[in-house]
C-alpha positions in Angstrom: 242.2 140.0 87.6 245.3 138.6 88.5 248.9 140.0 87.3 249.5 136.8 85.7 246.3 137.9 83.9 247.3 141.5 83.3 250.3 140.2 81.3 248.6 138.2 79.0 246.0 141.2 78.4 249.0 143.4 77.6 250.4 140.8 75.5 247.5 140.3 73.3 246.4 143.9 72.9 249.7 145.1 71.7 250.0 142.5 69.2 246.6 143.4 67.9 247.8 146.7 68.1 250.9 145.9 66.1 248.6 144.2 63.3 246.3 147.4 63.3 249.4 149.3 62.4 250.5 147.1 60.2 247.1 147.1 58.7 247.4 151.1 58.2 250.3 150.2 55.8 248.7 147.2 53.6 245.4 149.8 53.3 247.3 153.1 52.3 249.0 150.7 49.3 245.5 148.6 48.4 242.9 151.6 48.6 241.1 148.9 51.1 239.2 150.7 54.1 241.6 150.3 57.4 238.3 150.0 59.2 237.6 146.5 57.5 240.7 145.2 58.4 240.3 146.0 62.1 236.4 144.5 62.2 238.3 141.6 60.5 240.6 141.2 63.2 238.4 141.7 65.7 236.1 138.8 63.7 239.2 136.5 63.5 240.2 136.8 67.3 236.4 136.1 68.0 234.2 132.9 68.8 233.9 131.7 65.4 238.0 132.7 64.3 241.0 131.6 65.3 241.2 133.7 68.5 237.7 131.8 69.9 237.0 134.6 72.4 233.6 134.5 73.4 231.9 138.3 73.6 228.5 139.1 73.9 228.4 142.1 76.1 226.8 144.7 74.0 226.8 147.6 77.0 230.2 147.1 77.3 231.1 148.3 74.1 228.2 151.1 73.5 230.4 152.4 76.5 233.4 151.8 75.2 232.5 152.8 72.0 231.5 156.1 73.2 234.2 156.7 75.1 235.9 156.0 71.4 233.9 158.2 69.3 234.4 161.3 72.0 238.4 160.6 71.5 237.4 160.9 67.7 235.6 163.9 67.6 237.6 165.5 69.8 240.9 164.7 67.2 238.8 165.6 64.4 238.2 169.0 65.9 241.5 170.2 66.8 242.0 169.5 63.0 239.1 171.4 61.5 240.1 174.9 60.2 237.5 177.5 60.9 238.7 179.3 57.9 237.3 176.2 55.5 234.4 174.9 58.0 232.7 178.7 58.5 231.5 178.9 54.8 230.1 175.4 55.2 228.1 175.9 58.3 224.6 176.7 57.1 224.8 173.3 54.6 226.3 171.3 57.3 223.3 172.1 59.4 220.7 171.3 57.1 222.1 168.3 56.3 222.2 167.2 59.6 219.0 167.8 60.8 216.9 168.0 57.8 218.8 165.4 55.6 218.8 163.0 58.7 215.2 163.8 59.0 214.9 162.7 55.2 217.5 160.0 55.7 215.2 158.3 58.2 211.9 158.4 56.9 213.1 157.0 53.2 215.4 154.2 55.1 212.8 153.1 57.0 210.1 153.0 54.1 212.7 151.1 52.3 213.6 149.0 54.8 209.5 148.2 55.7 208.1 147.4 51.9 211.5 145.9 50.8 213.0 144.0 53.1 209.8 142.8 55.3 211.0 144.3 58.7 208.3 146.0 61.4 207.8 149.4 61.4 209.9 149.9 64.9 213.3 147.6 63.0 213.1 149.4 60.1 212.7 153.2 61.6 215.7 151.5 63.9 217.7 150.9 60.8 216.9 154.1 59.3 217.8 156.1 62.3 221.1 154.3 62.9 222.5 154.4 59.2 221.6 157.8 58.6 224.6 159.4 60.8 227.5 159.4 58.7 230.7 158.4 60.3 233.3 160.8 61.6 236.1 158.7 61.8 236.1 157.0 58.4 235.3 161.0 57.0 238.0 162.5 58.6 240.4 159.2 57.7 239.2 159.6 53.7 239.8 163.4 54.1 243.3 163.0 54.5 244.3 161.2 51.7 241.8 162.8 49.1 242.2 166.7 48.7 238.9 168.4 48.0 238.0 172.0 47.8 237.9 173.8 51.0 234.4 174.3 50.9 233.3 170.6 50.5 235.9 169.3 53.2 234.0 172.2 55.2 230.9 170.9 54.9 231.5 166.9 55.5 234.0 167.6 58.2 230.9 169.9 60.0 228.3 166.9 58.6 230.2 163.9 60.4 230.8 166.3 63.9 227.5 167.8 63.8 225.1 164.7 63.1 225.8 162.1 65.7 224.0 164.2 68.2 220.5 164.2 66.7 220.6 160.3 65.6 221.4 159.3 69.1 218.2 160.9 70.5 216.2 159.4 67.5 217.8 155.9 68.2 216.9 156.6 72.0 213.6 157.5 71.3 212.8 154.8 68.8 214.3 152.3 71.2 212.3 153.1 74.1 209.0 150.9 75.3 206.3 152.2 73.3 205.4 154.2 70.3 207.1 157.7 70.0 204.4 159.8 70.4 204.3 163.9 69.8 207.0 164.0 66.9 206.7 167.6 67.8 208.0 167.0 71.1 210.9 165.0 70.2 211.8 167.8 67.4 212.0 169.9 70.1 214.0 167.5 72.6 216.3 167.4 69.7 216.6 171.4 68.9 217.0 172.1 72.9 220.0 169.3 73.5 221.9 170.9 70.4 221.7 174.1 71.8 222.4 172.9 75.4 225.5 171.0 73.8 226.4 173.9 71.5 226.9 176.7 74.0 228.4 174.0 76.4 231.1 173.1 74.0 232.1 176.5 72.4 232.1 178.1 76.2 234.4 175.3 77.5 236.7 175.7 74.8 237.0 179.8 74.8 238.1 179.3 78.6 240.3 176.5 77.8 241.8 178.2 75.0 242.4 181.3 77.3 243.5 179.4 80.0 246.1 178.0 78.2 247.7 180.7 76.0 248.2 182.4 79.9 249.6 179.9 82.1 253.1 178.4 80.7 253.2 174.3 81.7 256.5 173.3 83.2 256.4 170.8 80.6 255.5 170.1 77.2 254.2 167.2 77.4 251.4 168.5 79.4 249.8 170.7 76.7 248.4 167.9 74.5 247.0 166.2 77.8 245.8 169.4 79.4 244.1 170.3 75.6 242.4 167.1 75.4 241.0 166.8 79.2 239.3 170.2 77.9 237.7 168.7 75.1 236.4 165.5 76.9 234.9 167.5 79.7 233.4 169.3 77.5 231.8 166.2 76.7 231.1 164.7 79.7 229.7 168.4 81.0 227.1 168.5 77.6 225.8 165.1 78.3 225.4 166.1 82.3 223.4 169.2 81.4 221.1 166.6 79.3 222.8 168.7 76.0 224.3 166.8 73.2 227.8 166.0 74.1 229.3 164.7 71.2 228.6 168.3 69.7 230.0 169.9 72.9 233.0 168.2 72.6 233.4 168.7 68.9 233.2 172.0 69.1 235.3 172.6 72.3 238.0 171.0 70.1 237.4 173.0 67.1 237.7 176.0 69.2 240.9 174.9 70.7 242.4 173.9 67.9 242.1 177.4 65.6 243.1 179.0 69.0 246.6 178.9 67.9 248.3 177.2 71.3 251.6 176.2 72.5 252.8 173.4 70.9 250.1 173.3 68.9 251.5 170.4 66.4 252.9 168.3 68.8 249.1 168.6 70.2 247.7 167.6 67.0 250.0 164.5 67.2 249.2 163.7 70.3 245.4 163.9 69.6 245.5 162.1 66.2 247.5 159.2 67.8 244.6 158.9 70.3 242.1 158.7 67.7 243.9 155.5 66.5 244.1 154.1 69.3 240.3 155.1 69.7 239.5 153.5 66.1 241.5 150.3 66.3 239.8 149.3 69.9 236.4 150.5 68.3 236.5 148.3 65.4 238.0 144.9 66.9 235.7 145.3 70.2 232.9 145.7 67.2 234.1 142.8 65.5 234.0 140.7 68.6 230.6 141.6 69.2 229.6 140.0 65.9 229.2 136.2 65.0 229.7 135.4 61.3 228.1 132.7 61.1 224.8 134.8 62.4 225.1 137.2 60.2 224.5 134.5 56.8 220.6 134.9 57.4 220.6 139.1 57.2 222.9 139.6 54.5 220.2 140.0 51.7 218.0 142.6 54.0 221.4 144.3 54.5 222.4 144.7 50.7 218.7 145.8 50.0 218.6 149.0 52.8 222.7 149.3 51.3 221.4 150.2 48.4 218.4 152.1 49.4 220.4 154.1 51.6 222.9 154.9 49.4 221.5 155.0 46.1 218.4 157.0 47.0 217.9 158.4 50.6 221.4 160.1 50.5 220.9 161.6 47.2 217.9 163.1 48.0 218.6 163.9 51.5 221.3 165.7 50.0 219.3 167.4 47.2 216.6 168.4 49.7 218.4 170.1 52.5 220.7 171.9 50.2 217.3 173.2 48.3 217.7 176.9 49.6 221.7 176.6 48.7 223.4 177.4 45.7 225.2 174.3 45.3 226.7 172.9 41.6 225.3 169.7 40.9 228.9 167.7 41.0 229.4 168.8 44.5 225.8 167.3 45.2 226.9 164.3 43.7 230.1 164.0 45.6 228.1 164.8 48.5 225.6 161.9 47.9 228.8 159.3 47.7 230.5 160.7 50.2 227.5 159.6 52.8 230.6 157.2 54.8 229.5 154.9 57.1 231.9 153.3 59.9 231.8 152.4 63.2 229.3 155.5 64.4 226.1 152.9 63.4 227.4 150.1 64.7 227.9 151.5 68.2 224.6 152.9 68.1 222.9 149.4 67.2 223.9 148.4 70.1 221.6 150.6 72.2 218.9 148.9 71.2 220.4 145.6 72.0 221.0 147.1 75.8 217.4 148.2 76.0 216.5 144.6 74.9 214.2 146.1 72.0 212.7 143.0 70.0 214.3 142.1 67.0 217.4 144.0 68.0 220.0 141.5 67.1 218.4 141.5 63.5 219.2 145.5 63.4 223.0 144.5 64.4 223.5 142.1 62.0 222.3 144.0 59.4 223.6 147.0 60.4 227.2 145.4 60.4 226.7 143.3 56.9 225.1 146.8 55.4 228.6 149.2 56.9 231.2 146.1 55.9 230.0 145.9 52.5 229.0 149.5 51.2 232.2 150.5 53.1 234.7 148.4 50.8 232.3 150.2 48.1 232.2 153.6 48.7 236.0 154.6 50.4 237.8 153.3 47.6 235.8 155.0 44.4 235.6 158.5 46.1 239.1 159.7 45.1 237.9 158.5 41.5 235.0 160.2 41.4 236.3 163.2 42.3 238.2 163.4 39.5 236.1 162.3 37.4 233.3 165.3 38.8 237.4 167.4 38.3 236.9 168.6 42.2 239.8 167.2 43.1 242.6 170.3 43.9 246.1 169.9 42.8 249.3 170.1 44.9 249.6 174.3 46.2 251.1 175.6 49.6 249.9 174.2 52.3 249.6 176.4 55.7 253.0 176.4 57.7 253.0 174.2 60.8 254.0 176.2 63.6 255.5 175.2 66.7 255.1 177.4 69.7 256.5 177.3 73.1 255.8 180.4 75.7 258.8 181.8 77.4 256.6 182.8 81.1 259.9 185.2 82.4 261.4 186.8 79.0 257.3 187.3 78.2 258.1 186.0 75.2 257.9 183.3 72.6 259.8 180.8 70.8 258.2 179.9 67.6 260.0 177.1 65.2 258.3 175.6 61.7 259.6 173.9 59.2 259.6 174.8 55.5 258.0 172.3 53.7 258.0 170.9 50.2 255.2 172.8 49.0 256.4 176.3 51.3 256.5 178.8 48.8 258.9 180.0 51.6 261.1 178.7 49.6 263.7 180.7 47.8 262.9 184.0 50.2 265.2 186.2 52.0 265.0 185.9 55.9 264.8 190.1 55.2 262.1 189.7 52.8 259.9 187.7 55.5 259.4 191.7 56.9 259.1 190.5 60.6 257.0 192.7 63.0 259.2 194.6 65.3 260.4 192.6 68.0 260.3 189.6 66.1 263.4 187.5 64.7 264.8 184.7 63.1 267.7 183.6 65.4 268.8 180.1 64.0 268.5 178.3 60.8 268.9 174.3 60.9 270.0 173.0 57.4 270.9 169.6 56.9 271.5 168.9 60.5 273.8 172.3 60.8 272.5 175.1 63.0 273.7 178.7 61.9 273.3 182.6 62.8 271.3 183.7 59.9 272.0 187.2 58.2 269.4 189.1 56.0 270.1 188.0 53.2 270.3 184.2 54.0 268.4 182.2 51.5 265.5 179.6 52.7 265.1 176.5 51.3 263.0 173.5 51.6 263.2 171.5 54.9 264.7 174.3 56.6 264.0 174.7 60.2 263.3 178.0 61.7 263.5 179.3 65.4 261.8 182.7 65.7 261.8 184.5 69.0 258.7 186.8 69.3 257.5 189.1 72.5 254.1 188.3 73.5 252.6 191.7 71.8 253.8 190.5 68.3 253.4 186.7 68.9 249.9 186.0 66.5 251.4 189.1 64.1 255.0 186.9 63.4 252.9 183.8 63.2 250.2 185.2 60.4 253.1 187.3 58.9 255.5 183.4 57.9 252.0 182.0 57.4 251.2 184.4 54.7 254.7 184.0 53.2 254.6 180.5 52.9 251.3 180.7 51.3 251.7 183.5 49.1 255.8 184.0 48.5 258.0 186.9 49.2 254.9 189.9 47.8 252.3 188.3 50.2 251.1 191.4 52.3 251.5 194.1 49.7 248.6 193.9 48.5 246.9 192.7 51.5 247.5 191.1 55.1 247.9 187.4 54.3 248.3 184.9 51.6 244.9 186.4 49.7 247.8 188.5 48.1 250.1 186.4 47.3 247.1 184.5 45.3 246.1 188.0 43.6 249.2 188.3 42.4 249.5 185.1 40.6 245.8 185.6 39.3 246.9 189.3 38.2 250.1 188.2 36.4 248.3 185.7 34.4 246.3 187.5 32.8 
């Protein structure tokens, strides 16, 4: 590659990166899928669009597409809260080892009797599909508000299932009939584990490591925080663990850890995952030929519906058997199956292994994800209300910026009082600081003053606390409580449970 060569690369992927962005717009107004747009414009810029690039190198993008999906999980992570996701652990679990389990086998029957396909496509199909997709989760997650303990449980679903369908779609894609099912159930179990202690030890250390040492630089956290969290990942896959789970949890780890410039990390990380979704979908895009596709559209819409209409559900129903689970969160559950770029990427490691019929599984795999994705993302908010588990607008916990001051052994915390704060309206006295805690500056409509104690908060006020290290967590609980419960929060307990007593007590 020449420079002259380098240019016109950098020329092209930021305009496609413009468009993406763009795209983010037109899909936040329309209720379409973002992900659609970008396999659209990875379509258009293809052989058969306007573009006419000619792309056919399917190992190229199952690495790239990993490389992606680790950049994903690991922004996903750092935005779980292990508060919400604890609860939901045991159902996660099931769901994504037994449901997957259950996921498979009724795909693949489906796909065998209805569709016509071999045995080996259709337990292919069935194995590919049944992952749900974390990016396209954790991107509906944001705009519809759920209860805590069903976010919990599909934000754990999406990190926690990748690993297991990878080995399956290994397995099933190697030369030969899987034999010893037992074996491979084991394979499976002993790579989660691996992955699992290899993820939550790398992020313990890393979280340690970095509350200690200050970084002469901001900047560096976010970078320093996400280098964790992919070697994490690249350390779970070495050890022949699953590393999508290491580095999902590593992340998860480091991001309830409650770090230095911990939003600006979260920023940092979520504009990675873009940038990780956007090159995922138009390299996917690429890969496929439309005019190709034509001849598996039918089989596709026939395992679509299969999959979604009855291996989900009862997926669902069966590994939440032994839970006590109301029957409209099962049903939002059995929607909320999203599919995204996850099976794609993994169709293509069949198509590197050279599996027969492999291209047919990519085809329909990419028909099946295009078309029950413009389905399913759209009518979840709606059916969420209509099952009423959708929550209404309440106080949301208080971002909290913090930089360590190494030779004062001290802390400077700011936040900013949002619309929601119930911060609002509160004395800077009544916020009952630890000792050796204070609020030295208030910025109000781009003025900075001293305050006093009985200075008045308001919405969009921006605080700068200044804590010692002793008292640092104890000042950062003690404005999260506030904001969450009001002025009483801590009376009648140690964080915003109070606050939420009260209200519940003076209703009555």
């Amino acid at each position: 590659m020449t420079v002259d060569h380098l240019n016109q690369l950098l020329l092209i992927c930021s305009l496609v990166l413009l468009s993406a962005v763009a795209a983010v717009r037109l899909s936040s107004r329309s209720g379409l899928p973002s992900l659609l747009i970008y396999l659209g414009i990875g379509v258009a810029i293809g052989q058969d669009g306007l573009g006419g690039i000619v792309f056919d190198n399917a190992e190229l993008t199952q690495v790239l597409g990993y490389a992606a999906l680790v950049v994903i999980l690991a922004e996903g992570g750092l935005g779980t809260k292990w508060k919400e996701i604890k609860p939901a652990l045991p159902r996660a679990a099931a769901l994504s080892t037994v449901g997957v389990a259950v996921s498979v086998g009724v795909t693949a029957a489906g796909a065998h009797y209805l569709a016509g396909l071999e045995w080996r496509q259709a337990l292919l199909i069935g194995a590919v599909v049944s992952s749900t997709d974390a990016a396209a989760v954790f991107s509906v997650l944001r705009s519809v508000r759920l209860p805590g303990r069903l976010t919990g449980v599909l934000e754990a679903e999406s990190g926690f299932n990748d690993a297991p369908v990878v080995i399956l779609v290994v397995a099933f894609s190697t030369a030969g009939p899987v034999e010893h099912w037992y074996l491979l159930l084991a394979d499976i179990a002993l790579e989660l584990a691996i992955g699992a202690a290899i993820g939550l030890a790398i992020g313990w250390l890393g979280a340690y490591g970095m509350r200690h040492v200050a970084l002469p630089a901001s900047g560096l956290y976010p970078i320093a925080v996400m280098a964790i969290a992919v070697s994490a990942y690249a350390a779970g896959a070495l050890a022949h663990g699953s590393g999508f789970l290491a580095v999902y949890l590593a992340a998860m780890v480091l991001g309830n850890a409650k770090l230095p410039h911990a939003p600006a990390t979260r920023g940092f990380a979520e504009g990675l995952g873009w940038i990780g979704q956007i090159g995922m979908f138009v390299l996917l895009g690429l890969l496929a030929t439309p005019h190709k596709l034509l001849g598996d559209v039918v089989p596709a819409l026939i395992i679509g519906l299969i999959l979604t209409v009855v291996a989900r559900p009862v997926s669902v129903l069966t590994s939440l058997l032994p839970f006590r689970v109301p029957w409209q969160e099962k049903a939002l559950l059995s929607w909320a199956g999203l599919r995204g770029a996850v099976p794609i990427v993994l169709a293509t490691i069949p198509m590197v292994n050279d599996v027969p019929g492999s291209e047919t599984v990519f085809n329909i795999v990419f028909v099946l994800v295009v078309v029950y994705t413009f389905v399913q993302t759209p009518t979840l908010p709606w059916l969420a209300r209509r099952l009423r588990l959708g929550e209404g607008e309440e106080a949301a916990d208080l971002g909290i910026e913090s930089a360590p001051l190494e030779r004062l052994r001290g802390h400077l915390l700011s936040t900013s009082i949002g619309p929601s704060s119930r911060m609002h309206g509160v004395e800077v006295g009544e916020l009952r600081m630890p000792k050796g805690a204070a609020v030295t500056l208030v910025v109000r409509d781009g003025s900075s003053f001293v305050p006093s104690p009985s200075t008045v908060l308001r919405h969009g006020d921006e605080l700068l606390v200044v804590a010692t290290d002793p008292v640092r967590d104890t000042a950062e609980r003690r404005l999260q409580a506030v904001s969450r419960g009001g002025k009483l929060a801590g009376w009648l307990g140690t964080d915003g449970a109070a606050g939420r007593r009260v209200r519940r007590h003076g209703g009555r």
